[in-house]
C-alpha positions as CSV (number, residue, x, y, z in Angstrom):
1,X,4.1,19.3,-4.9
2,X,3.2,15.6,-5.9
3,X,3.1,14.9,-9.2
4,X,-0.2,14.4,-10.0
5,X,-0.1,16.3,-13.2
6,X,-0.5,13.0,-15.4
7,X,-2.9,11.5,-13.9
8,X,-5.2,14.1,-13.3
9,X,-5.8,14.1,-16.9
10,X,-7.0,10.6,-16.4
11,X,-9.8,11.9,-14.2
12,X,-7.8,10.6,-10.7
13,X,-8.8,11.7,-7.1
14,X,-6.6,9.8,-4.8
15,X,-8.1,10.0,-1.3
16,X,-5.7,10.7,1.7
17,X,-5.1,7.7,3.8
18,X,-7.2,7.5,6.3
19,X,-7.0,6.5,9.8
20,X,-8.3,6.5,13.4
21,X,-6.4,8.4,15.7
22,X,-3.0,10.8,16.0
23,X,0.1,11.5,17.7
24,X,1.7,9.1,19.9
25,X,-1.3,6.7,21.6
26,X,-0.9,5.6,25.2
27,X,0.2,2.1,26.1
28,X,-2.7,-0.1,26.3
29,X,-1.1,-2.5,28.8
30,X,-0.2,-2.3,32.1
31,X,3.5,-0.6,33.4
32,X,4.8,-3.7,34.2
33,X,4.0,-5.6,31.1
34,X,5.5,-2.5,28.7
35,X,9.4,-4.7,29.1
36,X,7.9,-8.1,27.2
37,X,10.6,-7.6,24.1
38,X,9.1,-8.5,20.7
39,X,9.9,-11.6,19.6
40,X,10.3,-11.4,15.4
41,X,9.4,-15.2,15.2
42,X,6.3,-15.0,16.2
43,X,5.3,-13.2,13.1
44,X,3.9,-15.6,10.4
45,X,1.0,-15.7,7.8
46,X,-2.8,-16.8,8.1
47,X,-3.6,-16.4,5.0
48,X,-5.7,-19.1,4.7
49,X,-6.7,-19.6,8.7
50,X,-10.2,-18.5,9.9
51,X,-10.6,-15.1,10.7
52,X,-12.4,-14.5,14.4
53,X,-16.1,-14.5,14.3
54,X,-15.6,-10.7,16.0
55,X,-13.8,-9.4,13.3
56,X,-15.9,-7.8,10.6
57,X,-13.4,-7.0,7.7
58,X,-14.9,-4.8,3.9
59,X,-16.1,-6.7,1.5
60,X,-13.5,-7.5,-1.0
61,X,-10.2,-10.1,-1.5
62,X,-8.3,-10.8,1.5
63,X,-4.8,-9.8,0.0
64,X,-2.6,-10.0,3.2
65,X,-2.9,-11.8,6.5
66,X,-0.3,-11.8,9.8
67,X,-0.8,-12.6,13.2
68,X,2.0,-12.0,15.8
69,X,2.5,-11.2,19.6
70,X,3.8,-8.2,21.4
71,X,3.4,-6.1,24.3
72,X,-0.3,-5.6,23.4
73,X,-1.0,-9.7,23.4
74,X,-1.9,-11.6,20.0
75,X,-2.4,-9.6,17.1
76,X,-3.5,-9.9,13.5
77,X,-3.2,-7.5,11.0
78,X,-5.8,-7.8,7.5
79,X,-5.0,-6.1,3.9
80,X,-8.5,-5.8,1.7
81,X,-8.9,-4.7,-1.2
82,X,-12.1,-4.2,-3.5
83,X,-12.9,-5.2,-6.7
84,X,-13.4,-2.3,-9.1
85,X,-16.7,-1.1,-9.9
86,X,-18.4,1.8,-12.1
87,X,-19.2,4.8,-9.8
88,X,-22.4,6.6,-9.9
89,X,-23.2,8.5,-13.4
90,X,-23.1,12.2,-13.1
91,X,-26.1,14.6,-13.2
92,X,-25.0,15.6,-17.0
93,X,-24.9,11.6,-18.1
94,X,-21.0,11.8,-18.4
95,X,-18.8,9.2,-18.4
96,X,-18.5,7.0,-14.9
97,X,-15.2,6.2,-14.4
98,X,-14.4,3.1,-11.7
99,X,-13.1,3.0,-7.9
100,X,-11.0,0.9,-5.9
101,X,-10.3,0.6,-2.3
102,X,-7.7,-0.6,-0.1
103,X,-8.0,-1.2,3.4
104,X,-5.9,-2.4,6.7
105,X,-7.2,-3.5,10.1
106,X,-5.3,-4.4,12.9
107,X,-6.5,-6.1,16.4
108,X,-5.4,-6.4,19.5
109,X,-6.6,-9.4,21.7
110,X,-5.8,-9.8,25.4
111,X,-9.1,-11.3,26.3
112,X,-9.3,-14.2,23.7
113,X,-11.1,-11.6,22.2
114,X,-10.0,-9.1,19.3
115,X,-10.8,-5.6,19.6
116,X,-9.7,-3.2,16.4
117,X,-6.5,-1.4,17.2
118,X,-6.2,1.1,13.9
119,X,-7.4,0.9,10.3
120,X,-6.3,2.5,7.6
121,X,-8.0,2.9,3.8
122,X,-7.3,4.8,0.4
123,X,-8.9,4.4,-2.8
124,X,-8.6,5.5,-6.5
125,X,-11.6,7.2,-7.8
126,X,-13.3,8.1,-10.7
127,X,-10.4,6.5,-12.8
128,X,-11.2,6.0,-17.0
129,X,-8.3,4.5,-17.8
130,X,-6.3,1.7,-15.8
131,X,-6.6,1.4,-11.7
132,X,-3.5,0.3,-10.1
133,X,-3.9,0.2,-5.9
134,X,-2.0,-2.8,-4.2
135,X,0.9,-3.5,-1.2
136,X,3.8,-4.4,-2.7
137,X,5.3,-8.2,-2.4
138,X,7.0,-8.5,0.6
139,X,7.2,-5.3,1.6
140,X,5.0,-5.2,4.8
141,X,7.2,-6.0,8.1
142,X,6.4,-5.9,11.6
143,X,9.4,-4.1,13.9
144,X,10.5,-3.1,17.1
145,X,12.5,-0.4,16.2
146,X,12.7,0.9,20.2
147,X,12.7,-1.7,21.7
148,X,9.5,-1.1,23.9
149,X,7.5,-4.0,23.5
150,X,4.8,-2.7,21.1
151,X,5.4,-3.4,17.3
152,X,5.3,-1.0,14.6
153,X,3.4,-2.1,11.4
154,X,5.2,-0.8,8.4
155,X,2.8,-1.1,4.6
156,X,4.2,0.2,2.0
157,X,1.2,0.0,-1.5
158,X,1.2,1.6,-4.7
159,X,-1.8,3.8,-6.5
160,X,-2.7,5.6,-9.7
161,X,-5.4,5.8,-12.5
162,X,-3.1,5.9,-15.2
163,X,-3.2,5.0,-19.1
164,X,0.3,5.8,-19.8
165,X,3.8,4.6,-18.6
166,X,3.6,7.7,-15.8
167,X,5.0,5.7,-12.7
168,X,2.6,5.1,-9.4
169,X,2.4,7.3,-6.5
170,X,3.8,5.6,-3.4
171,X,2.5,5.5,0.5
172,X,4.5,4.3,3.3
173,X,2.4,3.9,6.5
174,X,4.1,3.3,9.6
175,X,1.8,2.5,13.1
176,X,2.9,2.4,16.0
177,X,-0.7,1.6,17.8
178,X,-2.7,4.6,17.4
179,X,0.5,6.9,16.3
180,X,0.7,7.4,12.6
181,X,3.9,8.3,10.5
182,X,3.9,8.2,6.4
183,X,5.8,9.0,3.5
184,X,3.9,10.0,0.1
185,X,5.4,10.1,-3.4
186,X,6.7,8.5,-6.4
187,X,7.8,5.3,-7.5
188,X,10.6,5.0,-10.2
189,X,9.2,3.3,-13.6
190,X,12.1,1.1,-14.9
191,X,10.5,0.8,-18.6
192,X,13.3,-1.3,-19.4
193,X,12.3,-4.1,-17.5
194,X,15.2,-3.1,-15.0
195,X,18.8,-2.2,-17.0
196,X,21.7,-2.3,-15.0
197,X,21.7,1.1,-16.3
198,X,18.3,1.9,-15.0
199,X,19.0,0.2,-11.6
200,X,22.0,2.1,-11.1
201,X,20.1,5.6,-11.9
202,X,17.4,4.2,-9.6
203,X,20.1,3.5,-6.7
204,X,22.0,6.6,-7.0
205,X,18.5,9.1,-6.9
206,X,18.0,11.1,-3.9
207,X,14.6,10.2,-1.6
208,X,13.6,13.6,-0.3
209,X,11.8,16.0,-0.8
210,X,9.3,16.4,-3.9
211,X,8.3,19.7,-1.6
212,X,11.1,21.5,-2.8
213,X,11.5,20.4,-6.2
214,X,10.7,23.8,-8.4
215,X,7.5,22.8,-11.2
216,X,8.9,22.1,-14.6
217,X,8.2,20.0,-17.7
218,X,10.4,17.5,-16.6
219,X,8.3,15.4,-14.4
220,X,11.6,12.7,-14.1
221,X,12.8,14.4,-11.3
222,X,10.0,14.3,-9.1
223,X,10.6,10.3,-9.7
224,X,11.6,8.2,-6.1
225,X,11.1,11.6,-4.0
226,X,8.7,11.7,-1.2
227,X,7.3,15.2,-0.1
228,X,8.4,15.3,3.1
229,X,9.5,14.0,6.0
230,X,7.3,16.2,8.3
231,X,5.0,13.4,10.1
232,X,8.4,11.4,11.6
233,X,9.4,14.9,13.1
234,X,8.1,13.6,16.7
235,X,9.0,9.5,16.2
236,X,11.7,8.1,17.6
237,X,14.7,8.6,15.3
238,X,15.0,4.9,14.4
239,X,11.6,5.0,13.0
240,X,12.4,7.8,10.1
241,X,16.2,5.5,9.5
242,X,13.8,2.5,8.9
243,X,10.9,4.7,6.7
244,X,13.9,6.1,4.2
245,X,15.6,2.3,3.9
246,X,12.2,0.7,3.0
247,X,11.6,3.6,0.7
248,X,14.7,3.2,-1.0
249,X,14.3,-0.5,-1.0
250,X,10.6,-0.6,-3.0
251,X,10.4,2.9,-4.4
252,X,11.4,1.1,-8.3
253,X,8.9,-1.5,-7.7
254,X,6.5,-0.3,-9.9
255,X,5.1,-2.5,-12.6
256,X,2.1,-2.5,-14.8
257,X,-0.8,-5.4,-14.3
C-alpha cells in the first residue's frame, strides 16, 4: 500500500533495506557484564578521526560518524553514501537511468579490535529524473530504551527518484544488535516552505497505517503514514513509543536538494 504510484513513473525501484540477521540476537557479552547501564555521554562524533585499519567501509562520502560505549565495549557506527552513477544500458539501447546507495555499519570492539556488528544498505535505482537518498539532520540517536546495557541504534533517511513535488518515502531502522525493527512510508511535503498552516496540518495527521488506507486519486492521504507497525510486534514496548515519536518528529522533514 506505499505510495509508490508517482514515482514509478519516474522509472524508481527502491530496494528493501537490507540487513544481516533477524529477531532478537543473543547478548554477546558475558551474564555478568549485561548490568553495565549505558551511559548517553559517551556518545560523540568522529567525523573527522581515523577510522580503524580493520574496518573496510563502501566506497563513497562518509556522511555520519559516532562512536560510543555500552554493554558490548566501544562502538562506532558509519553512514556512506555513494555518489550517483549511470547504470548499465539495456539490451534495446534505452535510456540508463542513475543509482545511489546508502549504507550503515556498526562495530563492536572488546579486543581493541572491531569486528562488524550489523549493516544495513538501500539504494535508488534506475532513477531519470532527480535521486534523493540521505539521513536526515540530527535524526540518528543512540538509546537504551530497556535499560539492559546494549544500545539501540535508531536512523531515520529519506529516498525517491522523483521529478515532481511528490514527497519522499521514509525508513526508520531501529537495531538493537542483530534484532531489526523499521517503519516504512511517507514523509509530509510542506511546499510552503512550512506555514503555520501547513505545520499544524502536519502535527495534527495520524502516523499509522498506509496498509489500510483504501487506493484513491488522492495520494495526500497516504502523506506521514507508515504501513505498519508489524516488525515492533515482538520489541519491547518502549521501542515502538520511541519509533512513533521520532516518526512524528522528522516525518515533514522533506526538502528538495
Amino acid at each position: 500500500m506505499h505510495k509508490i504510484f508517482g514515482l514509478l513513473l519516474c522509472g524508481l525501484h527502491i530496494t528493501a533495506g537490507q540487513a544481516v540477521g533477524q529477531g532478537k540476537a543473543a547478548s554477546i557479552v558475558a551474564p555478568s557484564q549485561a548490568a553495565v547501564r549505558f551511559d548517553q555521554t559517551t556518545v560523540r562524533s568522529v567525523l573527522n578521526q581515523k577510522i580503524p585499519a580493520e574496518i573496510q567501509l563502501p566506497a563513497g562520502k562518509l556522511v555520519e560518524a559516532k562512536k560510543w560505549t555500552d554493554a558490548n565495549g566501544q562502538n562506532l557506527l558509519f553512514v556512506v553514501r555513494t555518489p550517483e552513477r549511470p547504470e548499465p544500458l539495456s539490451a534495446e539501447g534505452m535510456e540508463a537511468g542513475r543509482r545511489a546507495e546508502l549504507y550503515v555499519r556498526q562495530y563492536t570492539s572488546r579486543n581493541s579490535r572491531y569486528q562488524e556488528l550489523w549493516r544495513l544498505q538501500d539504494a535508488v535505482e534506475n532513477c531519470i529524473v532527480d535521486i534523493t537518498l540521505a539521513t536526515l539532520p540530527g535524526s540518528t540517536t543512540i538509546t537504551d530504551l530497556d535499560n539492559d546495557g546494549h544500545t539501540e541504534t535508531t536512523i531515520l533517511y529519506r529516498l525517491a527518484c522523483r521529478g515532481d513535488v511528490s514527497p519522499a518515502n521514509l525508513k526508520l531502522i531501529m537495531r538493537e544488535g542483530k534484532a531489526k525493527y523499521a517503519l516504512r512510508g511517507e514523509m509530509i511535503q510542506l511546499l510552503n516552505h512550512g506555514t503555520k498552516e501547513e505545520q499544524k496540518r502536519a502535527a495534527n495527521k495520524p502516523l499509522c497505517c498506509a496498509d489500510g488506507v483504501k487506493p484513491t486519486d488522492d495520494y495526500s492521504q497516504l502523506e506521514g503514514l507508515y504501513q505498519n507497525e508489524k516488525e515492533f510486534a515482538t520489541a519491547p514496548p518502549a521501542f515502538l513509543a520511541y519509533a512513533r515519536q521520532q516518526w512524528r518528529r522528522w516525518r515533514a522533514s522533506d526538502r528538495f536538494e
